[in-house]
PyMOL Python script that loads the backbone (N, CA, C, O; Angstrom):
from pymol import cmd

cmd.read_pdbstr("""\
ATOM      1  N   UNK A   1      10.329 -11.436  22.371  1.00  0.00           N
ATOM      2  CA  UNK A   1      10.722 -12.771  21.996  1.00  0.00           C
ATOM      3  C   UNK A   1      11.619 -12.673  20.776  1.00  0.00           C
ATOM      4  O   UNK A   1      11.109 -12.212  19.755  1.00  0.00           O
ATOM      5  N   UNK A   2      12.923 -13.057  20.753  1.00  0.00           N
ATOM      6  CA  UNK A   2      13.793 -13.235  20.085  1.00  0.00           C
ATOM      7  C   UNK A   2      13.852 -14.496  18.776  1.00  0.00           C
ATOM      8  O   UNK A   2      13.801 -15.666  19.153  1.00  0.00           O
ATOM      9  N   UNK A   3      13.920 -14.318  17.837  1.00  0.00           N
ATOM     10  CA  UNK A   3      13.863 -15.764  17.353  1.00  0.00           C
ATOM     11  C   UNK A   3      15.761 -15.852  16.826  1.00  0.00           C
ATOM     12  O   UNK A   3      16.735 -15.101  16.782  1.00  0.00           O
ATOM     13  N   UNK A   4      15.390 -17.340  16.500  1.00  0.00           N
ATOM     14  CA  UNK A   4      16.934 -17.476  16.021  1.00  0.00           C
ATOM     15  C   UNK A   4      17.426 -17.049  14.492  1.00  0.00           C
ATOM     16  O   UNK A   4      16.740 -17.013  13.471  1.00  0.00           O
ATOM     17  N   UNK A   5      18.358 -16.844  14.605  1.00  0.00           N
ATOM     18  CA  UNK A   5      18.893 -16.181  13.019  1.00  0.00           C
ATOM     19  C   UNK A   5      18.548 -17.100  11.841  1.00  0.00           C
ATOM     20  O   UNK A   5      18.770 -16.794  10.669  1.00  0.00           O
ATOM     21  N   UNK A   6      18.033 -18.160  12.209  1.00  0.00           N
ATOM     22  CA  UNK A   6      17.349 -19.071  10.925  1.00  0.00           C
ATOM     23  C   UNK A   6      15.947 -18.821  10.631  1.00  0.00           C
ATOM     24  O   UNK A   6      15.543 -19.405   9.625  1.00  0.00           O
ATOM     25  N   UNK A   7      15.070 -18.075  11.275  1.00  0.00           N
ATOM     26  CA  UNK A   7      13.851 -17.561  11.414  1.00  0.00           C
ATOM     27  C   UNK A   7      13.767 -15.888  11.074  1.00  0.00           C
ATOM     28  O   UNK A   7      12.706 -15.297  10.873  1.00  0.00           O
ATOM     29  N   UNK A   8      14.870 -15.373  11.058  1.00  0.00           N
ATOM     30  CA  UNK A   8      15.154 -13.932  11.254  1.00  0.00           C
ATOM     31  C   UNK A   8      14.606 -13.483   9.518  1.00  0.00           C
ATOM     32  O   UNK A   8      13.901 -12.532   9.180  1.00  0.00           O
ATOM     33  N   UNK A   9      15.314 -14.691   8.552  1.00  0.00           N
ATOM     34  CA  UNK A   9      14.665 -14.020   7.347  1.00  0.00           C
ATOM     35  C   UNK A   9      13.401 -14.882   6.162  1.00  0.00           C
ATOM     36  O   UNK A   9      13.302 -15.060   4.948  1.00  0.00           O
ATOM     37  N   UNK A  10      12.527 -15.261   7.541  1.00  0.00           N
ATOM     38  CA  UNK A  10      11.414 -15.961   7.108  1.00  0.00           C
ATOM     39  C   UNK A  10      10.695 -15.297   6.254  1.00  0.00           C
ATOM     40  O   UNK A  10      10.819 -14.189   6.776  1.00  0.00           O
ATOM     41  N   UNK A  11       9.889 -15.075   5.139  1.00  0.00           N
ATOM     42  CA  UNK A  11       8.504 -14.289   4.734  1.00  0.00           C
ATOM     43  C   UNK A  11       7.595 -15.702   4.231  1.00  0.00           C
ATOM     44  O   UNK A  11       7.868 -16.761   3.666  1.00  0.00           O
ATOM     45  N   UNK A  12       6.657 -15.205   4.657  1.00  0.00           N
ATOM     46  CA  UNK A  12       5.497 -16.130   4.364  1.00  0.00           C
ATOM     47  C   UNK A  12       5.204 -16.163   2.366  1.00  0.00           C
ATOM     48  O   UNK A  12       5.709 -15.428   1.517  1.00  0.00           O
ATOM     49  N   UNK A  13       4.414 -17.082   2.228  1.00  0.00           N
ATOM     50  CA  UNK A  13       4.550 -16.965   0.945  1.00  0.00           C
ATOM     51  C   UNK A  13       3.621 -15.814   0.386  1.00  0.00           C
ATOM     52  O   UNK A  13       3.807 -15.308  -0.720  1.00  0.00           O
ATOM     53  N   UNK A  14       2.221 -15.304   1.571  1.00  0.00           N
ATOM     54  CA  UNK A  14       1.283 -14.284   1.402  1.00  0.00           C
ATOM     55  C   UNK A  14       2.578 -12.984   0.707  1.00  0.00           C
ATOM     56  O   UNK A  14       2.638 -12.448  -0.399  1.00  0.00           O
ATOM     57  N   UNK A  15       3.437 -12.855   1.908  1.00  0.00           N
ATOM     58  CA  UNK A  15       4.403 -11.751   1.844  1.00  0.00           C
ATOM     59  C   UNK A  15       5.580 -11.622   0.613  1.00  0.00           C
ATOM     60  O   UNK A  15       6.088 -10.613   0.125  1.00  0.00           O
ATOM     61  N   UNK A  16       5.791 -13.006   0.330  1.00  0.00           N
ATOM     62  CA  UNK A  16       6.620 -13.165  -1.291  1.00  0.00           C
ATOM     63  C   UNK A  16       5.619 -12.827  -2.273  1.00  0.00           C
ATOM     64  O   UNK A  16       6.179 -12.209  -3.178  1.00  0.00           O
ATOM     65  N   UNK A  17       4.436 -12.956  -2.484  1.00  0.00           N
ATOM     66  CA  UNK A  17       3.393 -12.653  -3.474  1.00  0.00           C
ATOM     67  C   UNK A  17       3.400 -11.826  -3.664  1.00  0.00           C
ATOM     68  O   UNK A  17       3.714 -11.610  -4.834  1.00  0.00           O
ATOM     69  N   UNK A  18       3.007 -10.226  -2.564  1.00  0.00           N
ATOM     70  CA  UNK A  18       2.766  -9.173  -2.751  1.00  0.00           C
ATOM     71  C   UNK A  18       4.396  -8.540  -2.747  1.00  0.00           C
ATOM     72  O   UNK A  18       4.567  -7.455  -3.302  1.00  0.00           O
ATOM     73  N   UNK A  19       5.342  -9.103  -2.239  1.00  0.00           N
ATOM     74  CA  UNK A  19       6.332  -8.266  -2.895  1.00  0.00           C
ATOM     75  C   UNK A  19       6.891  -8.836  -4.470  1.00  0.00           C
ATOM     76  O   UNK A  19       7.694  -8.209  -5.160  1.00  0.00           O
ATOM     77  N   UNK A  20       6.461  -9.753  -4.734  1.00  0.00           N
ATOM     78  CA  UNK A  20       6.555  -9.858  -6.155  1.00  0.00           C
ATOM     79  C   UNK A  20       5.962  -9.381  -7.369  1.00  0.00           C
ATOM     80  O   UNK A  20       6.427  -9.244  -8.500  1.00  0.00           O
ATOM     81  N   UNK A  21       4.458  -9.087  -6.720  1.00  0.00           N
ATOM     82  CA  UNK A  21       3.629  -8.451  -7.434  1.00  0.00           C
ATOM     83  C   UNK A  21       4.429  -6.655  -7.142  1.00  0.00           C
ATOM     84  O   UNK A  21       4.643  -6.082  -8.210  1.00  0.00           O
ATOM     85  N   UNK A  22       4.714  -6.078  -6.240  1.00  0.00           N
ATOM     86  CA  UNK A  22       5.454  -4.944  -6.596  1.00  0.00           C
ATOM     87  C   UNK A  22       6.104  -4.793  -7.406  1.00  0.00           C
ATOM     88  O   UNK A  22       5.959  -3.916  -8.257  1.00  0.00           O
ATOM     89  N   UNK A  23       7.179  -5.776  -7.354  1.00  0.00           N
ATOM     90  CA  UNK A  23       8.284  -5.603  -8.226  1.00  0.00           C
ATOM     91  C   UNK A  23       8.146  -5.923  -9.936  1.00  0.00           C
ATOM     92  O   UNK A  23       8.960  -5.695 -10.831  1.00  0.00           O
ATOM     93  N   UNK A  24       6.870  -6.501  -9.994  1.00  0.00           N
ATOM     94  CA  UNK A  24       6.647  -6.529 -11.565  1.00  0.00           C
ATOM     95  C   UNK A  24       5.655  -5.044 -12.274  1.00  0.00           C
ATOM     96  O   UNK A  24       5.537  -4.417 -13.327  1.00  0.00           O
ATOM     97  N   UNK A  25       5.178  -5.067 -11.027  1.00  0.00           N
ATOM     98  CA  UNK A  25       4.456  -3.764 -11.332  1.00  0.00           C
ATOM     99  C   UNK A  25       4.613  -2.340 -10.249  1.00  0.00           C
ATOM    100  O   UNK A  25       3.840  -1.933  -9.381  1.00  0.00           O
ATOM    101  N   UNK A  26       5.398  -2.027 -10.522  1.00  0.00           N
ATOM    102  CA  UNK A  26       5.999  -0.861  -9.627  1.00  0.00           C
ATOM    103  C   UNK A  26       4.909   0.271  -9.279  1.00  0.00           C
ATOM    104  O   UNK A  26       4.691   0.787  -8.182  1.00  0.00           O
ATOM    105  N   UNK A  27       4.352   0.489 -10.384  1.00  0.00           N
ATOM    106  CA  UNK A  27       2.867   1.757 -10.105  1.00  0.00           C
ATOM    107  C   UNK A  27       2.236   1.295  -9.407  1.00  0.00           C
ATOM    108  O   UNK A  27       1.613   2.147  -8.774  1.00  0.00           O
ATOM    109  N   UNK A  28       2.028   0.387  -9.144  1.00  0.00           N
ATOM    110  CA  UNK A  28       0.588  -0.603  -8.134  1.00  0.00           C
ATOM    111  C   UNK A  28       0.318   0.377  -7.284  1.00  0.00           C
ATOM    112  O   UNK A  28      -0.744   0.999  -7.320  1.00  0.00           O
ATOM    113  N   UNK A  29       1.238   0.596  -6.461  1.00  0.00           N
ATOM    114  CA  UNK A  29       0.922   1.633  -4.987  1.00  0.00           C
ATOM    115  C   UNK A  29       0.125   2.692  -5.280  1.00  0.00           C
ATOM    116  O   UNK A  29      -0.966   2.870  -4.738  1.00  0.00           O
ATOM    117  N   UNK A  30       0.616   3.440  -6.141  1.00  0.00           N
ATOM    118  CA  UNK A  30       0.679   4.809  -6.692  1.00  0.00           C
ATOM    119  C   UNK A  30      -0.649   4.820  -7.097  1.00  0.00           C
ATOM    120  O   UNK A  30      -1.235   5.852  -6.771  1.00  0.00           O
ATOM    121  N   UNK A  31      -1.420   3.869  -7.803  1.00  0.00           N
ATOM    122  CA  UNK A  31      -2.886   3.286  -8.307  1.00  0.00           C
ATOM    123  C   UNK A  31      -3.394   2.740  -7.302  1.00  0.00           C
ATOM    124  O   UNK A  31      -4.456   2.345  -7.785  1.00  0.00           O
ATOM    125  N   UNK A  32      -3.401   2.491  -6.452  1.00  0.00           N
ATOM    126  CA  UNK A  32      -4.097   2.450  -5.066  1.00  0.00           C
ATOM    127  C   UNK A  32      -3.957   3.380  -4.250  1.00  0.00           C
ATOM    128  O   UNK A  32      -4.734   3.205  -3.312  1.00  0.00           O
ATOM    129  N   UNK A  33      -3.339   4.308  -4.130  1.00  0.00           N
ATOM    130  CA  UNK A  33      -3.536   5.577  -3.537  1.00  0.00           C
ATOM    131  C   UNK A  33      -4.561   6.579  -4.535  1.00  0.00           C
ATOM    132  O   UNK A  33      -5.358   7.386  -4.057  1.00  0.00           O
ATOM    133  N   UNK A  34      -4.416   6.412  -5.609  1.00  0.00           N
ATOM    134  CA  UNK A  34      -5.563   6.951  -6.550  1.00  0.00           C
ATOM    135  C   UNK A  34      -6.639   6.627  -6.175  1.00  0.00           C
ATOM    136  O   UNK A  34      -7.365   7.469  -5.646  1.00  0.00           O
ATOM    137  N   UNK A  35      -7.065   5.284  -6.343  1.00  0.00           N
ATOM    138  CA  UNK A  35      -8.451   4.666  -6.222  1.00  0.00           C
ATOM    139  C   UNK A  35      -8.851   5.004  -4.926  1.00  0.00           C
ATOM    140  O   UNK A  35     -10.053   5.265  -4.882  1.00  0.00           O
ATOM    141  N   UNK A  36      -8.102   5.116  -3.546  1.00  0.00           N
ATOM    142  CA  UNK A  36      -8.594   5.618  -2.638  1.00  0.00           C
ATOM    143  C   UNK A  36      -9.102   6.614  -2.415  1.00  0.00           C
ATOM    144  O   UNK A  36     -10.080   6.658  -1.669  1.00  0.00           O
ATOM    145  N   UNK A  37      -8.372   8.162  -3.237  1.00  0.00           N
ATOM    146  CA  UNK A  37      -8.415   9.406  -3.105  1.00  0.00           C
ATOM    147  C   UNK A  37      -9.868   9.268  -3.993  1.00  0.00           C
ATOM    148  O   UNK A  37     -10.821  10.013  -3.762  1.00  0.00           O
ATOM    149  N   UNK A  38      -9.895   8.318  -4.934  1.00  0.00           N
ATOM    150  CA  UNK A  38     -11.336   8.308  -5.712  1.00  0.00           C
ATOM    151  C   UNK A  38     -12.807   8.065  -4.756  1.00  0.00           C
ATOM    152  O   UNK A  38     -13.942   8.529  -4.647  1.00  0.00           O
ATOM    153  N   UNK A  39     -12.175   7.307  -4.337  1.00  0.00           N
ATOM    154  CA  UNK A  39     -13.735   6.543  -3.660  1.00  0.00           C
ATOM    155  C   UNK A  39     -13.566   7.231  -2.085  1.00  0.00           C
ATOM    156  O   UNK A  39     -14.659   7.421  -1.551  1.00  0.00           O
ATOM    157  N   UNK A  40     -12.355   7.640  -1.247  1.00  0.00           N
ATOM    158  CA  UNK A  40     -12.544   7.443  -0.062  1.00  0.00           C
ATOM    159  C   UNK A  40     -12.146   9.189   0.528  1.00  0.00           C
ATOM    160  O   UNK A  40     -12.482   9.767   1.561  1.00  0.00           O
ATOM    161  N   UNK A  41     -11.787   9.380   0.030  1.00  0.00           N
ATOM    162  CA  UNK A  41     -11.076  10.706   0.082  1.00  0.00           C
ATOM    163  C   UNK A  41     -12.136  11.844   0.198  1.00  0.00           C
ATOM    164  O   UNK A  41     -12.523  11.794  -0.969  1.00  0.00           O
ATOM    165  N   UNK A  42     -12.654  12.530   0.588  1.00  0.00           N
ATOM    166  CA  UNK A  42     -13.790  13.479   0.362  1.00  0.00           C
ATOM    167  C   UNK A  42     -12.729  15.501   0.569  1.00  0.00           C
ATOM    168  O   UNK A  42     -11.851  15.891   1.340  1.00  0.00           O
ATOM    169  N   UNK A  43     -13.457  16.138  -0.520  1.00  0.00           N
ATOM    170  CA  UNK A  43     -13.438  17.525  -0.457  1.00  0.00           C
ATOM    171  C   UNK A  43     -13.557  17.757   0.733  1.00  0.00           C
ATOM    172  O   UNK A  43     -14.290  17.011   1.384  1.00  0.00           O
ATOM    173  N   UNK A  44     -12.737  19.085   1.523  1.00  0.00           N
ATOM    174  CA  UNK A  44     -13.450  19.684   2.786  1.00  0.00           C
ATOM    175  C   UNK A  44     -15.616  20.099   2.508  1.00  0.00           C
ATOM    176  O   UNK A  44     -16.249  20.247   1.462  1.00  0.00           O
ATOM    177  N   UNK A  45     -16.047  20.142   3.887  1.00  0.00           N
ATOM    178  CA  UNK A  45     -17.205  20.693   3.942  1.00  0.00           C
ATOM    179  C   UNK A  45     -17.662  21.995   4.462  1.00  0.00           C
ATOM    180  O   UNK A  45     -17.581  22.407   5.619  1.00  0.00           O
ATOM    181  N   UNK A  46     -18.184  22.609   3.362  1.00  0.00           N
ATOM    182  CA  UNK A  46     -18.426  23.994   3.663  1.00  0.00           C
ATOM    183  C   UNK A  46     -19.600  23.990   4.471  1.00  0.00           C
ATOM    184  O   UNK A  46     -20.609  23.374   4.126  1.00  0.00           O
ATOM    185  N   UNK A  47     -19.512  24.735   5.675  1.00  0.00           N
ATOM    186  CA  UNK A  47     -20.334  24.859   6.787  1.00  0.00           C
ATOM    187  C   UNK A  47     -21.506  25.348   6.496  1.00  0.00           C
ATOM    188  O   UNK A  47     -22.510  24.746   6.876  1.00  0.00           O
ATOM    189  N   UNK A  48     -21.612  26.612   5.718  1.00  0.00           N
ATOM    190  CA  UNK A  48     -23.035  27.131   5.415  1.00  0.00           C
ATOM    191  C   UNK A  48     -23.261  26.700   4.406  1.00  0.00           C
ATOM    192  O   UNK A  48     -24.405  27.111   4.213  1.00  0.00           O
ATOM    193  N   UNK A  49     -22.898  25.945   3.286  1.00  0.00           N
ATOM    194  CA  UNK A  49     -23.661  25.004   2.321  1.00  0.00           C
ATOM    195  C   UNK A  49     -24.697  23.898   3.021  1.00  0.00           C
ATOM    196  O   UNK A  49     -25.919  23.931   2.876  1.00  0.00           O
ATOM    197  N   UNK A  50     -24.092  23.080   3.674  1.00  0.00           N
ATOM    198  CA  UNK A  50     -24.409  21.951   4.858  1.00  0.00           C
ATOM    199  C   UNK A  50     -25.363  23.002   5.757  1.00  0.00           C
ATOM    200  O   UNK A  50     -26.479  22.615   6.104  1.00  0.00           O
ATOM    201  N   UNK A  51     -24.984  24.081   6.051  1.00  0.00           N
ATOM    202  CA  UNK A  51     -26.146  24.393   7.003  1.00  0.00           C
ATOM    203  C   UNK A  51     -27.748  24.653   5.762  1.00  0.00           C
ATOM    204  O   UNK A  51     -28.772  23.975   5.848  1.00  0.00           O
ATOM    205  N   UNK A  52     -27.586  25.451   5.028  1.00  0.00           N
ATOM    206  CA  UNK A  52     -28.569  25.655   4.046  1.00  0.00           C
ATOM    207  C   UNK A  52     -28.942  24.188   3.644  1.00  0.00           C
ATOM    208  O   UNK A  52     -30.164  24.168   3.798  1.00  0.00           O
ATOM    209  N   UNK A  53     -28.554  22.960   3.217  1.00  0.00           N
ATOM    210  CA  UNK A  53     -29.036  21.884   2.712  1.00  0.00           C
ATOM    211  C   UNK A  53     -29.799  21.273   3.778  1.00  0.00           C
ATOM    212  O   UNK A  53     -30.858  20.793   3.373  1.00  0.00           O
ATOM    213  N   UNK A  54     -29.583  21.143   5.026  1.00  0.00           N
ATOM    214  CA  UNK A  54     -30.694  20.601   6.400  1.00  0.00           C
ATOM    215  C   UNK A  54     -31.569  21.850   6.367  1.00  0.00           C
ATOM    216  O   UNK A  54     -32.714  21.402   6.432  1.00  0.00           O
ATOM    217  N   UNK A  55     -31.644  23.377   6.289  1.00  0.00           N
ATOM    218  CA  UNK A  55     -32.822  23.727   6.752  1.00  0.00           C
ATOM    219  C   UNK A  55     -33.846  23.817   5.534  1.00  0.00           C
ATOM    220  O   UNK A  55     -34.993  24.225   5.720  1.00  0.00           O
ATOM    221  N   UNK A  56     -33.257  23.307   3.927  1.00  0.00           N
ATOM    222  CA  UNK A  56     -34.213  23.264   3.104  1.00  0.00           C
ATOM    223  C   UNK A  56     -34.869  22.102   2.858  1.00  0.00           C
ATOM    224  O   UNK A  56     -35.737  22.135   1.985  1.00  0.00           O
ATOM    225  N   UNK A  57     -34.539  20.528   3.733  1.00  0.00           N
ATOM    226  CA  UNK A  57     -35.301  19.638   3.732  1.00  0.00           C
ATOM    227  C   UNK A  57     -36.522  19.955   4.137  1.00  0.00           C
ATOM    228  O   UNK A  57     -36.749  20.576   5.176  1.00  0.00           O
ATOM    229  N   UNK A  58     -37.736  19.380   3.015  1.00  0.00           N
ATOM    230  CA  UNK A  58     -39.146  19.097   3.712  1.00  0.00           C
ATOM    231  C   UNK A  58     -39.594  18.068   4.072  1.00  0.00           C
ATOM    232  O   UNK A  58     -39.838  17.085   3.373  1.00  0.00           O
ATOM    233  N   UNK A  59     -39.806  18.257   5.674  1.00  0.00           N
ATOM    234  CA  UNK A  59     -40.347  17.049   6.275  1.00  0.00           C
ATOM    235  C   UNK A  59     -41.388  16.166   5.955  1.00  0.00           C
ATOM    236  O   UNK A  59     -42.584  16.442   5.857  1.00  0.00           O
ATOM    237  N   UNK A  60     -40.861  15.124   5.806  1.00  0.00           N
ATOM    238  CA  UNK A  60     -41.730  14.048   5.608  1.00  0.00           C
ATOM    239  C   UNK A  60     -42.962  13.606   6.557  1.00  0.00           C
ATOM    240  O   UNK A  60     -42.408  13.818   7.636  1.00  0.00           O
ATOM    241  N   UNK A  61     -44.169  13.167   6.881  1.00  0.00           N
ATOM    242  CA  UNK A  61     -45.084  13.312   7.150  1.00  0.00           C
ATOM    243  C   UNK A  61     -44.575  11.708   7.893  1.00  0.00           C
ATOM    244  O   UNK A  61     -43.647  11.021   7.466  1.00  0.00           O
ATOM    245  N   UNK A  62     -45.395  11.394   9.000  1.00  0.00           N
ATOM    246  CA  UNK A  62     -44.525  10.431   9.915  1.00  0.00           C
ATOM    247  C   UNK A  62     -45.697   9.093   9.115  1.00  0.00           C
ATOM    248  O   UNK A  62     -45.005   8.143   8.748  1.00  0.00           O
ATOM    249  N   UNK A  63     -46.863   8.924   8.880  1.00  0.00           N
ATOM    250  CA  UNK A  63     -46.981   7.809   7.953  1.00  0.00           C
ATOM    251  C   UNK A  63     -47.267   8.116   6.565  1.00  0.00           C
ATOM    252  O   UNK A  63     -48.196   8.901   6.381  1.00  0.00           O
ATOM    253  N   UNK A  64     -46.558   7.582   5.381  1.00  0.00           N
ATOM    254  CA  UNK A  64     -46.361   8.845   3.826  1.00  0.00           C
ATOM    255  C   UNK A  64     -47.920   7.860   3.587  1.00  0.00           C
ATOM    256  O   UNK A  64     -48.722   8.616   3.038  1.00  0.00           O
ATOM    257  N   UNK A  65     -48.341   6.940   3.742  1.00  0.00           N
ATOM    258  CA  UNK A  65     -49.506   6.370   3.034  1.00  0.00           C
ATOM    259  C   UNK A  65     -51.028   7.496   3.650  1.00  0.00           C
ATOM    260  O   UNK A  65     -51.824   7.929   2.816  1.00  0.00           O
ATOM    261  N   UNK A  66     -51.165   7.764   4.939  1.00  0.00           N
ATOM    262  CA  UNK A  66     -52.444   8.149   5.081  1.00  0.00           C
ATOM    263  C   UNK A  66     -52.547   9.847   4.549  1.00  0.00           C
ATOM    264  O   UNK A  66     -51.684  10.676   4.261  1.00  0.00           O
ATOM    265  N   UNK A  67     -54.000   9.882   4.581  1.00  0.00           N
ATOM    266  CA  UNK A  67     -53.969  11.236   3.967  1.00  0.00           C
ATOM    267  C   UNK A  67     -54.199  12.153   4.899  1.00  0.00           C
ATOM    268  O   UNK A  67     -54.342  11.755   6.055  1.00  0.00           O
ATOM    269  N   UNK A  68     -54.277  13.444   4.637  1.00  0.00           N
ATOM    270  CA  UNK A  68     -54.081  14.413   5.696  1.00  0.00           C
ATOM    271  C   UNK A  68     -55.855  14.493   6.085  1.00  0.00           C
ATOM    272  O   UNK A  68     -56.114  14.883   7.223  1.00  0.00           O
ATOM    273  N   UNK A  69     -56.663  14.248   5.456  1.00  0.00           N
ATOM    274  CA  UNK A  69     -57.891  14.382   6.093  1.00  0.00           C
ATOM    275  C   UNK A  69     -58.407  13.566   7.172  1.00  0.00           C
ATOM    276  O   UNK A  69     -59.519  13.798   7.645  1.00  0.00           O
TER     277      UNK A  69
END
""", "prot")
cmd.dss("prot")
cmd.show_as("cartoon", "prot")
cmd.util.cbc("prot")
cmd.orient("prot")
């Protein structure tokens, strides 16, 4: 669907916001790719660390209140 050349250079005002907010603050991106690599980003996983951490769990007892007698 084609629109007409009077529609061609619409932006919503959502889309004027955030490119305005770029342009006053140019790092923005650059600080959200940080905060991601912070919170979302994880180290590779070493296989035999991960294997040693499951076989040194001790199992929990299937009701923790009763006693073993």
């Amino acid at each position: 669907m084609k629109f007409s050349k009077q529609f061609s250079l619409y932006q919503s005002e959502a889309t004027q916001f955030i490119n305005g907010l770029k342009e006053s603050n140019p790092q923005l991106e650059q600080s959200q790719r940080d905060g991601r690599a912070l919170l979302w980003d994880k180290a590779p996983i070493d296989l035999d660390s991960q294997r040693r951490i499951i076989e040194s769990k001790v199992m929990q007892q299937p009701y923790v209140y009763q006693s073993k007698n």
